[in-house]
N, C-alpha and C positions, 0 to 999 in steps of 0.2 A: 432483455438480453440475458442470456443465459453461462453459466463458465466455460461452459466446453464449447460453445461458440466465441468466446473472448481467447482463449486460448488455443483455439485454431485459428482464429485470426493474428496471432501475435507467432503461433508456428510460422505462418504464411511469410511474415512480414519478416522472418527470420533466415526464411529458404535463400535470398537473394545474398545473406553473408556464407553462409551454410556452401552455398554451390563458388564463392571465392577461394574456398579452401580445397576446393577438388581442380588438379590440373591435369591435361593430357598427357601420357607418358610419352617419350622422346625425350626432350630436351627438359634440362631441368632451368625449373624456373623457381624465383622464391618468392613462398607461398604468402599471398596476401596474411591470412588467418594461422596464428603457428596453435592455436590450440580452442577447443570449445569446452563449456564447461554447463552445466546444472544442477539444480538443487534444491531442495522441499524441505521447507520447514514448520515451525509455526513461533509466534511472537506474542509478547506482552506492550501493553502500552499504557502511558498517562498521559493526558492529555488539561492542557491550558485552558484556564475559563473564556467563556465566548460569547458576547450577543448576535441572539439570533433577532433578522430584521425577520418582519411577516407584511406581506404585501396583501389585502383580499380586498380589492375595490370595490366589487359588486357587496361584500358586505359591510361596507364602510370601515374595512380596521388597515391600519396601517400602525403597526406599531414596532416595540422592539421587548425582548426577555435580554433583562440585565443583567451579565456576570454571570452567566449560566457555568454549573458544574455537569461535566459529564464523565463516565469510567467505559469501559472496555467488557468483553465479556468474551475470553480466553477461550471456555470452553474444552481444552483440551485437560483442565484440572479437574473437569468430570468423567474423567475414564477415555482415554484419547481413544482405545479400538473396542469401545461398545457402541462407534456412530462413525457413518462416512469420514472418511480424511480428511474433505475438504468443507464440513460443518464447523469445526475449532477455527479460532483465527493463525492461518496458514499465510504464508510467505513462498514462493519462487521465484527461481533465477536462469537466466538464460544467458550467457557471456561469453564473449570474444577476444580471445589475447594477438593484441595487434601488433606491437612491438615484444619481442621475446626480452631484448637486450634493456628496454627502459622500462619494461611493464607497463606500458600503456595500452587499455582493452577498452571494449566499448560494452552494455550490459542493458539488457531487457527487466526492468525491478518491478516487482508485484507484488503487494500487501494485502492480505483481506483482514482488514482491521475490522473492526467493533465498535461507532462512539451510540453511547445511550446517555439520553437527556435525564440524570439523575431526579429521583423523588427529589423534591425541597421547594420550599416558598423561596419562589421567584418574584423580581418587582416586573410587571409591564409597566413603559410610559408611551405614550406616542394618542394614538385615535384610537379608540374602540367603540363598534358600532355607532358612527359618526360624531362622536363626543372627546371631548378632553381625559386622557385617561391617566393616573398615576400611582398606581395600586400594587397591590400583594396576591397572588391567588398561589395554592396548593398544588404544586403540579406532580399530579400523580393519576394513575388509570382508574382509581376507582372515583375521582374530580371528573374524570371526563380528559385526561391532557397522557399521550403520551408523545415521545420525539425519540425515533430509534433510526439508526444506520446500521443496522441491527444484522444485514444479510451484506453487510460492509456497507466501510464509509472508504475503501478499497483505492489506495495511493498505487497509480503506476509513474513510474519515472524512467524516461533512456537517460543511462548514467555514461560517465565517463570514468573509466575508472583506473589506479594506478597501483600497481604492486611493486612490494620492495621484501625480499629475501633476508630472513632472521636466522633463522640454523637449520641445516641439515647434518645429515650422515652422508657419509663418505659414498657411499653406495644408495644415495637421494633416494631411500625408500621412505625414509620418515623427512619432511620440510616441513618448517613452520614458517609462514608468511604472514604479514600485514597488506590489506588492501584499505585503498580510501578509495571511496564513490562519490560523486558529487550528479546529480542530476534533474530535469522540469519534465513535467506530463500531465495527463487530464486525469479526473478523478471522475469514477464511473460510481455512485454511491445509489444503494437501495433503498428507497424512500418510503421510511413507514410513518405516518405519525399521526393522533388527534386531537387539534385543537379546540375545547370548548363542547366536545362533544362531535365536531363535525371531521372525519373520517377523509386522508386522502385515499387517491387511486395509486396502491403499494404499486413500486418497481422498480428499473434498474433505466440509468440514464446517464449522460455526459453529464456534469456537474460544476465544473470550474477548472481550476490547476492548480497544481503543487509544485513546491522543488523541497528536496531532500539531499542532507548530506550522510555518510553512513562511514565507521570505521570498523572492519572486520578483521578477526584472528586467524588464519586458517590454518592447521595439521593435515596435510596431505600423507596417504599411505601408499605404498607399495605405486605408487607415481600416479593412481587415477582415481583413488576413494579419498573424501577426504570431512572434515568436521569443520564447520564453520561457524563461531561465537561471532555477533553485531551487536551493535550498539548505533543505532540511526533516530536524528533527528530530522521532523519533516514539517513543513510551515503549508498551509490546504487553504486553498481559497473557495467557497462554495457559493455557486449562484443559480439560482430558478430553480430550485428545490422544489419539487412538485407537493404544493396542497390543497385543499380543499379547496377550491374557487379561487387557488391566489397563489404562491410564491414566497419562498425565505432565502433568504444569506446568509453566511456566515462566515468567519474565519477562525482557523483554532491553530497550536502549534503542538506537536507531540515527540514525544520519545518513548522511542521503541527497544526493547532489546528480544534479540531473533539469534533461535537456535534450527539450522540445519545441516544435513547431509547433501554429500552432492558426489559427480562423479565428471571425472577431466579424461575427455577425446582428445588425444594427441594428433595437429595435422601433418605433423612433422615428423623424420626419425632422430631418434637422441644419439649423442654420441658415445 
């Protein structure tokens, strides 16, 4: 799976709200969608210790990594415009204001997060190669082990989301708003890793589900540019993680904080 085929798909799937806010002229009718919105960013994250399960029956291991520590890998603190926009871990948004008067929207949420299985002595315990196992090994590349979601471990959530009005100017060129999102969806994570020496087949695949909650700042400008500070918590659930002859799971929880820009299509006229 590639991004700009994930993100033509999620255009696609966006068309059908997109065309609620276009009505025939004649007769006025009020407009399902009173406004659209978008926005690109990129984000930090820490993330909660996690056992990952490993499934490999033809090699006889079925075991687990205890308490694993893993970090994020930003990227964008290496010179954000000396490499593609979307190599750093980036964030977009695609949103619909449904109720003008309650601020209740509905919202397309994309992370391309980072989680990397940190260097450090790990304990396995479970079966390894058909034996009782309960040990310590080195887990690092030059061991033989790595464990990367390294081309994301990429959180999508449909949010629901609610705004509420903090201050304006009398001539609403400058707003400041809060929004809260709450939302569930599938994680699409890029599987690189090797265990023991033995190498999966790297890629990009359905993975499990998430739900994430998210509180955002936003400064709107001149009514359609606007800066958006987050703060989002998200809890991943990962299954059939593609390895070498077998499969891992896991689950981790994280928090994010995400800086982006964005710009608001008005379907409405203002008064």
């Amino acid at each position: 799976m590639h991004y700009r085929n994930l993100a033509l798909g999620l255009l696609t799937l966006a068309l059908p709200f997109a065309a609620l806010a276009q009505q025939q002229p004649g007769k006025k009718k009020k407009k399902f969608i009173k406004e659209v919105y978008a926005s690109w960013g990129y984000n930090k994250e820490w993330y909660t210790h996690s056992t990952i399960h490993v499934s490999q029956p033809g090699l006889g291991n079925n075991y687990d990594f205890v308490h694993v520590q893993a970090h994020d890998h930003p990227g964008w603190d290496e010179g954000l415009f000396s490499k593609a926009l979307s190599i750093p871990q980036y964030n977009y948004r695609l949103g619909f204001l449904l109720d003008e008067e309650r601020g209740w929207g509905f919202e397309i949420n994309f992370d391309h997060t980072k989680y990397i299985f940190a260097d450090q002595n790990v304990r396995i315990k479970g079966t390894l190669n058909n034996h009782p196992a309960d040990t310590t090994v080195a887990f690092n590349e030059a061991n033989g082990f790595y464990y990367y979601l390294n081309n994301g471990a990429n959180f999508l959530l449909f949010n629901v989301t609610k705004k509420w009005h903090l201050l304006r100017t009398a001539d609403e060129k400058v707003k400041v708003d809060f929004l809260g999102k709450f939302g569930v969806g599938p994680l699409i994570p890029h599987t690189q890793n090797s265990l023991f020496g033995k190498l999966n087949h790297q890629g990009f695949q359905f993975g499990g589900w998430n739900t994430g909650a998210e509180g955002s700042l936003r400064a709107t400008f001149f009514r359609n540019y606007y800066l958006e500070y987050s703060n989002k918590i998200d809890y991943a659930r990962y299954s059939g993680l593609n390895l070498y002859e077998g499969k891992a799971h896991q689950a981790f929880g994280t928090y994010e904080m995400i800086l982006s820009i964005g710009l608001i299509i008005p379907t409405t006229a203002k008064k």
